[in-house]
C-alpha positions in Angstrom: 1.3 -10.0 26.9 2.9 -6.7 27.9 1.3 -3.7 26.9 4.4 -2.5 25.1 4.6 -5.9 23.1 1.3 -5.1 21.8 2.2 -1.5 21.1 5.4 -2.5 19.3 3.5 -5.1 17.5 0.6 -2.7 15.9 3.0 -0.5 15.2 4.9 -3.1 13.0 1.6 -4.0 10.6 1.0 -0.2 10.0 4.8 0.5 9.2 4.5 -2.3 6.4 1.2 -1.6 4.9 2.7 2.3 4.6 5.7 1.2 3.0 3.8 -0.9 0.6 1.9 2.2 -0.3 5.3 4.6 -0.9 6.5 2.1 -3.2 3.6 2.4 -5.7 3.3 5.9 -6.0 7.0 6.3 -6.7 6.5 4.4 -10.2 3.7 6.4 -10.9 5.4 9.0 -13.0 7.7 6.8 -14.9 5.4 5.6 -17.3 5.7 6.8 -21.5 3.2 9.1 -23.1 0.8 7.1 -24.9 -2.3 7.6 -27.4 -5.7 6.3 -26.0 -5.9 4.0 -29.0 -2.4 2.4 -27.8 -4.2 1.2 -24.7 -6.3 -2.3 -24.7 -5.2 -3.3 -20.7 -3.9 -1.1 -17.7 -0.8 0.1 -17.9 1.9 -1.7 -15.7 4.4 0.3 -13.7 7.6 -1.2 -13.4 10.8 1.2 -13.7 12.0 4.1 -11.3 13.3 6.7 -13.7 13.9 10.0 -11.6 11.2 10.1 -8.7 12.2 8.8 -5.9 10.7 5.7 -4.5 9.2 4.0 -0.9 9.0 0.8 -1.9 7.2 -2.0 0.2 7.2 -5.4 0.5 4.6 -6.9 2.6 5.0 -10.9 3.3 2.1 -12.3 5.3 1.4 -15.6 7.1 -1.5 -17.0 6.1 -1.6 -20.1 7.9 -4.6 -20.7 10.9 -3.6 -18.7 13.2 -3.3 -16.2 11.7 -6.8 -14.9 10.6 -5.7 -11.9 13.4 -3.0 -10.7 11.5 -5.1 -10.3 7.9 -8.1 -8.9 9.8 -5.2 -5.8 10.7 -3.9 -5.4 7.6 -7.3 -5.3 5.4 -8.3 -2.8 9.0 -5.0 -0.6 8.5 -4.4 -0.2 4.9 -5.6 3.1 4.7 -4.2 4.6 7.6 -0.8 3.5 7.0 -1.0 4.8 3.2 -2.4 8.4 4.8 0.1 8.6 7.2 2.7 7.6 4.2 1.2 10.4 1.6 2.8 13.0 4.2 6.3 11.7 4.0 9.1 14.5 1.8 12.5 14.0 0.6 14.3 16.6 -0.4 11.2 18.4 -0.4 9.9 16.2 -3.1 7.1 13.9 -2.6 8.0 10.0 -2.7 6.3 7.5 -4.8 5.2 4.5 -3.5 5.2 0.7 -4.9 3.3 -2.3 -2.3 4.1 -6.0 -3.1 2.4 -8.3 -1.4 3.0 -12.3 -0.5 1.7 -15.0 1.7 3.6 -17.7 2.7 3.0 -21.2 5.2 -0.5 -21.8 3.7 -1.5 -25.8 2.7 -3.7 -24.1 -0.4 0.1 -22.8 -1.7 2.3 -25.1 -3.7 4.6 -27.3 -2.2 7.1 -27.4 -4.7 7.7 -23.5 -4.2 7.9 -23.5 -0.6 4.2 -22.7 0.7 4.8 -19.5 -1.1 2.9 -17.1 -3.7 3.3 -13.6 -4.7 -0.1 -11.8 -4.8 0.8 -9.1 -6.3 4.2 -7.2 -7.4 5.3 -4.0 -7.1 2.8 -1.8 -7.6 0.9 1.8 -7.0 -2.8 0.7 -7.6 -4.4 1.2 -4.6 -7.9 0.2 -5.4 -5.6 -3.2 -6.4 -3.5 -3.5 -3.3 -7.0 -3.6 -1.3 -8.4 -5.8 -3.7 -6.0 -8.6 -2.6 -5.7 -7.7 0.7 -9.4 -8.7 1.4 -9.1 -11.9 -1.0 -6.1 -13.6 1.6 -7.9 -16.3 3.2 -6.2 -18.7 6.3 -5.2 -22.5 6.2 -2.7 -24.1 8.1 0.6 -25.3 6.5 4.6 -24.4 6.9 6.1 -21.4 7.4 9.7 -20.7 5.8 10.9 -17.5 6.8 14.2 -17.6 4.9 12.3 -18.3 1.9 10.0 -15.9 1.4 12.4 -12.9 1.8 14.7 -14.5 -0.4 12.0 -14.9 -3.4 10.5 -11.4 -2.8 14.7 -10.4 -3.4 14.5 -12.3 -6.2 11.4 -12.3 -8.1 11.1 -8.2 -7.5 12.2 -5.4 -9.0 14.2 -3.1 -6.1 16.3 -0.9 -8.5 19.8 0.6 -7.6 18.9 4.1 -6.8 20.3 4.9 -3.1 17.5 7.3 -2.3 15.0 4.7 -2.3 13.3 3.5 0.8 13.6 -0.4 0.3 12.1 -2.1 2.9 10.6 -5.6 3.8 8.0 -6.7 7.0 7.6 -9.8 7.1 5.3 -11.3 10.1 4.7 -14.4 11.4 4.4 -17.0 14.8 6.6 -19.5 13.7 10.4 -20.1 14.3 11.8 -17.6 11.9 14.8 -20.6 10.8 12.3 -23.3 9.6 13.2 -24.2 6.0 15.8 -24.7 3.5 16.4 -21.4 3.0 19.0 -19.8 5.8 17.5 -16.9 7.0 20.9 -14.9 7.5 21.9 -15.9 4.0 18.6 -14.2 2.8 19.7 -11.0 4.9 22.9 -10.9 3.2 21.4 -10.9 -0.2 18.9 -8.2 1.4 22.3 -5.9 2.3 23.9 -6.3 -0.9 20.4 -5.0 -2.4 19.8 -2.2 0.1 17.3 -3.6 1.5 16.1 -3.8 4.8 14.1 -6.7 6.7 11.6 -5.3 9.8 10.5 -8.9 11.2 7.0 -8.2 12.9 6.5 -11.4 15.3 3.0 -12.2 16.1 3.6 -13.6 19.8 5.8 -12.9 23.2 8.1 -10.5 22.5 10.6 -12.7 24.2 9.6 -15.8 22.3 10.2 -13.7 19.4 13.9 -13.3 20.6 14.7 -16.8 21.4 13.3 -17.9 17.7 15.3 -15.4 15.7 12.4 -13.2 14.5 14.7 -10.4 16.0 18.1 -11.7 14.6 16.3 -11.7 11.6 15.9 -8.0 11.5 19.1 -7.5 12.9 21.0 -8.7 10.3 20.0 -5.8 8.1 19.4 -3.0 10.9 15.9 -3.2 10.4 13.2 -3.0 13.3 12.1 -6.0 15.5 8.5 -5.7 16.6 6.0 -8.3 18.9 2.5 -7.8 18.3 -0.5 -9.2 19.4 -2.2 -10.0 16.1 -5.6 -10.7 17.4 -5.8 -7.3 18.9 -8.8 -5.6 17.4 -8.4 -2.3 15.4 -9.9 0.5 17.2 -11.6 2.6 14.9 -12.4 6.1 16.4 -14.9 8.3 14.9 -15.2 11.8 14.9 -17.7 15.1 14.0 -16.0 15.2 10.9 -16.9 11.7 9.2 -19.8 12.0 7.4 -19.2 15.1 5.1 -15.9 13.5 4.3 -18.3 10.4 3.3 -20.1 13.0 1.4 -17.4 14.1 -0.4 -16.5 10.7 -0.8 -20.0 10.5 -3.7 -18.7 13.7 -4.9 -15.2 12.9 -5.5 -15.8 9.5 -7.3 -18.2 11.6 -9.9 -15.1 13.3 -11.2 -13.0 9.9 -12.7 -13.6 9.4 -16.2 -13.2 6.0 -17.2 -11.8 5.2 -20.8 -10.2 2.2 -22.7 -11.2 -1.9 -22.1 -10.4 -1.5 -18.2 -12.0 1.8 -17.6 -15.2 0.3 -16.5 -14.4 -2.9 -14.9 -11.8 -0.5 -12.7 -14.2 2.1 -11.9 -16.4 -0.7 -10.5 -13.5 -2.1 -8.5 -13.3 1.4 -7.3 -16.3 1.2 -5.9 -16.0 -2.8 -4.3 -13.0 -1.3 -2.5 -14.9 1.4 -0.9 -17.8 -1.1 0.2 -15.1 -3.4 1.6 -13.4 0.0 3.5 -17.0 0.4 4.7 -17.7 -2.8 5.7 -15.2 -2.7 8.9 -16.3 0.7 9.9 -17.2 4.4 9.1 -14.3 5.7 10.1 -12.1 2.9 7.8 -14.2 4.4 5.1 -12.8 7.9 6.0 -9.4 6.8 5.9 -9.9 5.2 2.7 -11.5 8.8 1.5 -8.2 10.6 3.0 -6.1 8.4 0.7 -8.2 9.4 -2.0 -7.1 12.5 -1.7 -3.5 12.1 -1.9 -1.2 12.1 -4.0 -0.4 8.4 -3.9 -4.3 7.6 -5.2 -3.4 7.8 -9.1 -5.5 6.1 -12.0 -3.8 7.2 -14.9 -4.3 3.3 -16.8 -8.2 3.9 -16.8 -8.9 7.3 -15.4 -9.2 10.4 -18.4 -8.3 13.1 -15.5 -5.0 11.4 -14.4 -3.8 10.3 -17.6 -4.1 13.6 -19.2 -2.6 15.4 -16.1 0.3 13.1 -16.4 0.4 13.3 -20.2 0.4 9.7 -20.5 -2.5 10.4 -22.9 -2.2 12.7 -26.0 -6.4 13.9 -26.7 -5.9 14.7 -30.3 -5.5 10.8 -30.7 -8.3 9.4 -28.8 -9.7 6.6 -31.0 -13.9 6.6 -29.9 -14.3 3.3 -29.0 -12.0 3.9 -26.0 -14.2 7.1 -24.7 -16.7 6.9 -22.4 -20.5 7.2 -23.8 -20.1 11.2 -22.5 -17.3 11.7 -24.9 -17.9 10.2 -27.6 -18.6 12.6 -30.8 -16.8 15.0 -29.3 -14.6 17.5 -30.5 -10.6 17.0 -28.8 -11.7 20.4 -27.7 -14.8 20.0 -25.9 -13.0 16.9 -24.7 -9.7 19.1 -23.3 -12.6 21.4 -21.7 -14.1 18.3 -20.0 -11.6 16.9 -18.7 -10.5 20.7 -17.4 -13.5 20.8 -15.4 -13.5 17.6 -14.0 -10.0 18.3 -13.2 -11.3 21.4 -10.9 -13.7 20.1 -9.5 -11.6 16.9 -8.2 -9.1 19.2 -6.7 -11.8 21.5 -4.9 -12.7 18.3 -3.4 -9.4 17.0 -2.5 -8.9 20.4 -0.8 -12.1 19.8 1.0 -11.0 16.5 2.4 -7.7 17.4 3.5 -9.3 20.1 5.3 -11.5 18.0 7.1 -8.8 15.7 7.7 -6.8 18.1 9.2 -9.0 18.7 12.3 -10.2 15.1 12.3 -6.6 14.1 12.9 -6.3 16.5 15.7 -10.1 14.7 17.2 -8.3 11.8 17.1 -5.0 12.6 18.6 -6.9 13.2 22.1 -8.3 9.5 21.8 -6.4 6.5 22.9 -5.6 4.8 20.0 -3.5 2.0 19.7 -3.0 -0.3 16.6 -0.5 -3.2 16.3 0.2 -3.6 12.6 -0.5 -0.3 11.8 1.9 1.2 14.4 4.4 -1.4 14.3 5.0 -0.2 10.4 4.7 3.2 10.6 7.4 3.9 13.7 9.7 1.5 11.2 9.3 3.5 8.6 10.2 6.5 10.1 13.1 5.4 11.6 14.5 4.2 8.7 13.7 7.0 6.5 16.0 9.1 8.3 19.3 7.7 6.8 17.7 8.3 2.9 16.8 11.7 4.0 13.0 11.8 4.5 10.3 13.2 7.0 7.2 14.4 7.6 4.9 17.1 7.7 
């Protein structure tokens, strides 16, 4: 394949993986204020309200060949969310809400097309990663026109015009297999504002002649080729292992509370093993987007849910504190929280920092990653008509 096929097609993955991340943050802040006795489950963020929202819809396929395209997208998550945390509008910082789907695996049902939603718009993180490294690969059918027109369906896209609506969906199949005309799901996608970015995981050219490109086309959206087996280059620099450090230090300051405080704090923690497992310098990334503003935990971290007064102290019920809290006075508890506050952002601070001049390190390196690039130069482009950029 071409070099610039490859290039285009890395930079498709990492365009839809950052999109995914945009639209979970931007639901972040929508949420009512609640009382920690209110709270039995995590809080589910649905509705836009004022913030403005990225909002990403990632549809995968999962059939046999295309073990590749997973391995880059479980690879790339962080970067692509990183490189998304740095994205203004209006000199406001965009939330951001990931969907995910997989479609043309035998495992998937039939009757619905081959086709499952993993998970719906959302700004969990630590939950987006989750089911990114549970996708597993069996062969099976791949309907294109489909799956875009369930994830216009089944998921929520609002009407505000400032929000970045986008869909990648990627594939190696002709993109007009199915019941489902494609260009009848991209007219449904204009009417909605949304646009489809078709990331082809073959020949560009092949791509072309099997309407992956019309398909994105249709909705002015970005045609990519990738090669989907490439392997993610991870490139360390001097600056990893005090970020890993900081890493331990940062994950000291969440304060788990309510029935899913614990069980998410441990998923926490499986999600950093997993960034781990491909490489040190995944487990950075994942670190960086720690840092952000896009990493919130406000369902079953104390620090985030009092910041964003979606918790009211004086009406903690102690069954739902954690064993350091409990007999507590609301004001030793309000001075708690205030120092675990301060001490999360003097780490934060300390991770940017060190982010900053690993990001120059690895600027100098050749680095070239299909997904990830393919979804991050879409972005960008797009993002241009709704007002945004990037620092």
């Amino acid at each position: 394949m071409a070099k610039i096929n490859v290039y285009t097609m890395k930079t498709s993955i990492k365009l839809v993986l950052l999109s995914l991340i945009i639209s979970l943050s931007c639901n972040a802040n929508s949420e009512k204020k609640l009382s920690l006795n209110e709270i039995s489950t995590p809080l589910t963020k649905h509705e836009p309200v004022k913030n403005q929202f990225i909002k990403v819809a990632i549809l995968l396929d999962t059939s046999n060949s295309m073990d590749g395209l997973i391995d880059q997208a479980k690879a790339q998550l962080w970067e692509i969310v990183n490189e998304l945390s740095y994205a203004r509008c209006n000199d406001n910082k965009p939330n951001l809400l990931i969907s995910i789907y997989e479609y043309g695996n035998d495992n998937l049902n039939s009757g619905e097309g081959y086709i499952r939603q993993v998970l719906a718009f959302s700004n969990d993180l630590d939950e987006i990663s989750k089911e990114l490294f549970s996708l597993t690969t069996n062969g099976g059918n791949e309907y294109c026109g489909k799956v875009i027109q369930t994830s216009l369906n089944q998921l929520d896209w609002g009407k505000n015009k400032d929000d970045l609506k986008l869909i990648f969906i990627a594939g190696n199949e002709p993109f007009t297999q199915g019941r489902i005309n494609y260009k009848d799901a991209a007219t449904n996608a204009n009417e909605k504002e949304v646009t489809i970015n078709t990331i082809f995981c073959g020949d560009y050219y092949t791509g072309i002649s099997t309407q992956w490109k019309d398909g994105a086309d249709l909705t002015n959206g970005d045609y990519i080729a990738i090669n989907h087996n490439h392997k993610t280059v991870h490139i360390p620099s001097p600056y990893d292992d005090k970020i890993l450090q900081l890493n331990k230090r940062l994950n000291s300051t969440y304060v788990a509370y309510g029935s899913s405080g614990s069980k998410k704090m441990q998923l926490q923690k499986e999600q950093d093993d997993n960034a781990q497992g491909y490489s040190e310098a995944n487990a950075v990334s994942r670190t960086v987007s720690k840092s952000s503003h896009l990493y919130k935990n406000s369902s079953w971290d104390l620090v985030d849910a009092v910041e964003l007064e979606e918790v009211v102290i004086t009406e903690l019920k102690e069954e739902a504190l954690p064993d350091e809290l409990k007999n507590k006075s609301a004001s030793e508890i309000k001075k708690y929280i205030e120092n675990k506050k301060k001490e999360r952002n003097a780490i934060q601070a300390q991770i940017q920092e060190l982010n900053t001049k690993r990001k120059v390190y690895i600027s100098k390196q050749e680095k070239n990653n299909g997904l990830e690039s393919a979804m991050i130069k879409a972005i960008k482009t797009q993002a241009i008509n709704k007002n945004y950029k990037w620092e």
